[in-house]
C-alpha positions as CSV (number, residue, x, y, z in Angstrom):
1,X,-19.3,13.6,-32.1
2,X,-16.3,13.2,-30.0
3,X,-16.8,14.1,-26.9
4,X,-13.6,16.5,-25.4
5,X,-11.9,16.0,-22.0
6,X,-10.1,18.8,-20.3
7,X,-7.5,18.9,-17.6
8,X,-8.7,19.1,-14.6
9,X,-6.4,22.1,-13.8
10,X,-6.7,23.5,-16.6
11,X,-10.7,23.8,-16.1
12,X,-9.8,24.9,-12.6
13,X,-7.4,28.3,-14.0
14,X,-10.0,28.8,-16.6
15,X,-12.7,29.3,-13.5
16,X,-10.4,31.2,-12.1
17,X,-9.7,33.4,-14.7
18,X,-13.1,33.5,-16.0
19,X,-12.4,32.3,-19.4
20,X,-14.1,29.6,-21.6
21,X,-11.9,27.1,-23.4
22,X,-12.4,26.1,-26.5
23,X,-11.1,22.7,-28.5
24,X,-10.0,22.4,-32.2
25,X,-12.0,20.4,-34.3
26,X,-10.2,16.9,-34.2
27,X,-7.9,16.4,-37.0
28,X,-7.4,19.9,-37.9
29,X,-4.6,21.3,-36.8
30,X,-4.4,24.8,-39.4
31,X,-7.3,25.9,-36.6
32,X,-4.6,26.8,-34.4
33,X,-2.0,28.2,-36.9
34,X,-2.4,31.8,-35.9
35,X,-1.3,30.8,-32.3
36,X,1.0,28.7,-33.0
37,X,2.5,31.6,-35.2
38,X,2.5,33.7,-32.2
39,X,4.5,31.2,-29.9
40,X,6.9,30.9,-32.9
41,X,7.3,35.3,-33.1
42,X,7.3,35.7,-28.7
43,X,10.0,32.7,-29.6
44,X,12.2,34.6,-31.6
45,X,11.3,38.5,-30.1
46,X,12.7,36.8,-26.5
47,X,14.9,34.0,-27.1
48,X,17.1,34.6,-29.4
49,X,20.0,34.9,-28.6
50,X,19.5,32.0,-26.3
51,X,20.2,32.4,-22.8
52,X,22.2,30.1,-20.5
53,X,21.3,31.0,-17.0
54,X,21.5,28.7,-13.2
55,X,18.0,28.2,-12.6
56,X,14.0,29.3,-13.1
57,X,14.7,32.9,-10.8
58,X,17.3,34.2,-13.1
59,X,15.3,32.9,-16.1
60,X,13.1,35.0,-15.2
61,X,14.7,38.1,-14.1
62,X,16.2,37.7,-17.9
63,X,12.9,37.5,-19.3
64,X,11.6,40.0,-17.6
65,X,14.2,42.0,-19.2
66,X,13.3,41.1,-22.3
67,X,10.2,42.3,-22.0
68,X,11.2,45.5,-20.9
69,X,13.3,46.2,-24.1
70,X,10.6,44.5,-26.2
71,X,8.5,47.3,-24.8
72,X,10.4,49.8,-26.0
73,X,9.7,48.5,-29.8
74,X,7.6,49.7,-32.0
75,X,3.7,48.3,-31.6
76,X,3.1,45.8,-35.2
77,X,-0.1,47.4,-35.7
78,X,0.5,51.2,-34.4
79,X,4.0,51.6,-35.6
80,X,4.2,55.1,-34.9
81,X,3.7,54.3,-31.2
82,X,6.1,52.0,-28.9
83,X,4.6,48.7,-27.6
84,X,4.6,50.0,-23.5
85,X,2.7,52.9,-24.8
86,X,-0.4,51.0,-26.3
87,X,0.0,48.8,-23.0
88,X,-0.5,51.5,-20.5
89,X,-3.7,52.6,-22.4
90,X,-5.3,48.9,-22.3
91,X,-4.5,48.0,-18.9
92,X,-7.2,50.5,-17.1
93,X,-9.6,48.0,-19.0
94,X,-8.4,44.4,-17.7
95,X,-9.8,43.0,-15.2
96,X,-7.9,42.9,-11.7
97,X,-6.3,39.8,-11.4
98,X,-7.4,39.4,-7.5
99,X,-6.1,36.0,-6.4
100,X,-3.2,34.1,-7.8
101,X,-4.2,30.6,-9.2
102,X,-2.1,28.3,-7.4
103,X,-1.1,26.2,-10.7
104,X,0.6,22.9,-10.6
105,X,0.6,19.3,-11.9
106,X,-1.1,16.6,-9.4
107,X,0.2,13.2,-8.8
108,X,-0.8,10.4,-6.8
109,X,2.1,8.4,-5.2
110,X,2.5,6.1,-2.0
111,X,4.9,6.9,0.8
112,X,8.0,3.9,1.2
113,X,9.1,2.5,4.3
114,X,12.4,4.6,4.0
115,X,10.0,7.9,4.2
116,X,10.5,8.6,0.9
117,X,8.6,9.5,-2.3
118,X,9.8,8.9,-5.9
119,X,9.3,11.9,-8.1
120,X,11.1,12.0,-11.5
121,X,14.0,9.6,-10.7
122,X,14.9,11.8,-7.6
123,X,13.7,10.7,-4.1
124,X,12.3,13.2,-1.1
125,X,11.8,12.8,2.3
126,X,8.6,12.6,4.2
127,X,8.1,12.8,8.1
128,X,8.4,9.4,9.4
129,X,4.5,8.9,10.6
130,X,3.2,9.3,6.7
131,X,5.5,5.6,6.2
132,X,3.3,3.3,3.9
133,X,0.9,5.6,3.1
134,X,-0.8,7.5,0.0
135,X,0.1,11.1,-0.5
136,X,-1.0,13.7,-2.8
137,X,2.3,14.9,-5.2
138,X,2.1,18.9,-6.1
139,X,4.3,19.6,-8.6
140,X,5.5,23.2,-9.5
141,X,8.4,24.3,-11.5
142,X,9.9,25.2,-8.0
143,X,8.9,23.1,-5.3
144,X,7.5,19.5,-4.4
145,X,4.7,20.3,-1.7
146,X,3.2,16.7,-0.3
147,X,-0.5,16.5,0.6
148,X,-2.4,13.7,2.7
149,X,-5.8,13.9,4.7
150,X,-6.1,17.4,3.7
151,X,-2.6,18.9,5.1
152,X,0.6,19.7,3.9
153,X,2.7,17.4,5.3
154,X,6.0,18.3,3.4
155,X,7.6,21.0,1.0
156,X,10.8,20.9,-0.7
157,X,12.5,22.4,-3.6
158,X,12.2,20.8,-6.4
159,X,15.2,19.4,-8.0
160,X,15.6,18.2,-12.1
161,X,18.7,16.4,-12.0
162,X,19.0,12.2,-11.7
163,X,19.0,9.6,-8.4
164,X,19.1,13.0,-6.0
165,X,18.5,12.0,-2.6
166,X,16.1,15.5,-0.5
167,X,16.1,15.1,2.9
168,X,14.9,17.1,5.4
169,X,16.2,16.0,8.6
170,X,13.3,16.9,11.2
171,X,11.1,14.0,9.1
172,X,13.4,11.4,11.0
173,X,13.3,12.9,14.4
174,X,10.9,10.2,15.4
175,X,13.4,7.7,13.8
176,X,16.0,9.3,16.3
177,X,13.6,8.6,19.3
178,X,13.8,4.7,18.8
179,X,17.8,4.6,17.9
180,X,19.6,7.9,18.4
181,X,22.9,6.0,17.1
182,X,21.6,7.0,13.7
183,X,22.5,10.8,14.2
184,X,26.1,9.7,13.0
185,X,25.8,7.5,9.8
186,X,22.5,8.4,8.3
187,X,22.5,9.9,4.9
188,X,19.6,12.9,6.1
189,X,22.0,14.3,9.0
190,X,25.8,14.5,6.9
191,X,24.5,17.8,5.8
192,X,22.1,19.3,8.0
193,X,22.8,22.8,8.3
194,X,22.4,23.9,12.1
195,X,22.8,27.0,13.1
196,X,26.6,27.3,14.3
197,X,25.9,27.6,18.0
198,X,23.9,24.6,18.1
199,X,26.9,22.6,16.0
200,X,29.2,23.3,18.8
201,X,26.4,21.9,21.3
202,X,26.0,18.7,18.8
203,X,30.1,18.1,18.8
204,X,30.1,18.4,22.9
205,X,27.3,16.1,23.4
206,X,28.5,13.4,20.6
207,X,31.8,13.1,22.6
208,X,30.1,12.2,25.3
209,X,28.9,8.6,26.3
210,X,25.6,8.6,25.6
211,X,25.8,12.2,23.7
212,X,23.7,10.8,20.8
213,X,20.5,9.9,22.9
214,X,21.4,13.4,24.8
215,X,21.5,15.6,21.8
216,X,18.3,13.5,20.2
217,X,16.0,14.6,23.4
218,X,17.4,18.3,23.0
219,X,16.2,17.9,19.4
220,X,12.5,16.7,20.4
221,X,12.3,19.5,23.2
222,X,13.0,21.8,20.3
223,X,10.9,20.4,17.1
224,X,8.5,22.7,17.3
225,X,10.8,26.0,18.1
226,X,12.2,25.9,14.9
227,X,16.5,26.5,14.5
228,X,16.5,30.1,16.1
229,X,14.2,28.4,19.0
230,X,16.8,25.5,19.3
231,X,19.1,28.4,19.4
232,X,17.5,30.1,22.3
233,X,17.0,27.0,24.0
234,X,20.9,25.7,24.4
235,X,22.1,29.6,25.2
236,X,25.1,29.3,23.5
């Protein structure tokens, strides 16, 4: 008898959800026809005509209106009665849904010298200390959250495209500390978005002798205020 394996998150949504999976019979694939007829009907009730949208929130807000106009149709087995009607009816007797799974695809992967992690040809950033070491990669289809020794040690949004480069900046701060002269040239800070007071601080101190270690310290006084913090803090 062959013996079936489950993914592990899988098992973990059907404990959440209290439901019991159940595996075809190997080599028979008819078992499953009457789902598979069902993805190929949801297929053509809410895709068709295809849509062309930005990214996964607007695919969403379109399918969400999709839904609301396939409500509006006829039920298949009750056609005398639209589909939101029947709906209404059944969903006194579901059970509440109490706790959202927290559903996403697990990866091991090791931290490079450069503070970076490889995910899908694209490359994010993770704070400095975590160099050389093992992290836990939590995939989503909307962000990139790192894991080691139990914490979250960096989030980002997660990106499909080819050789992007994700930085966030306040994972090199510790990089600053040892040589502040990086603040100009490296790739992380061309495009860190400061709040626009503290911009006008950074462009005083940089013409300054000395303005990058200056503007560096201000930065490590601040790491833990956050951007509207940093914003108090320079009372610009």
């Amino acid at each position: 008898m062959v013996k079936r394996r489950f993914n592990r998150r899988f098992l973990a949504s059907a404990n959440h959800y209290l439901f019991e999976p159940v595996a075809c019979t190997p080599e028979s694939g008819w078992e499953k026809g009457q789902v598979e007829n069902q993805v190929g009907n949801i297929r053509e009730w809410l895709f068709i005509p295809m849509a062309k949208v930005e990214d996964f929130a607007a695919l969403n807000a379109w399918l969400a209106m999709r839904c609301r106009e396939l409500a509006g149709c006829p039920h298949p087995e009750q056609s005398s009665r639209r589909i939101a009607e029947c709906f209404s009816e059944e969903q006194p007797l579901f059970m509440p849904v109490k706790a959202r799974f927290d559903g996403y695809v697990e990866e091991i992967r090791r931290v490079s010298q450069l503070y970076l992690i490889r995910i899908d040809r694209n490359r994010y950033s993770v704070p400095a200390q975590w160099a050389n070491t093992v992290a836990s990669v939590r995939l989503t289809a909307e962000r990139v959250t790192l894991v080691s020794e139990g914490q979250v040690i960096a989030e980002h949004p997660r990106r499909f495209g080819r050789d992007q480069l994700i930085c966030d900046p306040w994972h090199y701060l510790s990089v600053l500390q040892k040589k502040p002269g990086s603040l100009r040239p490296g790739a992380p800070f061309q495009t860190w978005e400061l709040a626009v007071s503290i911009k006008v601080v950074q462009d005083r101190f940089l013409k300054q002798d000395k303005g990058d270690r200056a503007f560096v310290d201000l930065l490590l006084m601040a790491r833990s205020l956050g951007d509207c913090g940093l914003e108090t803090l320079v009372g610009v």
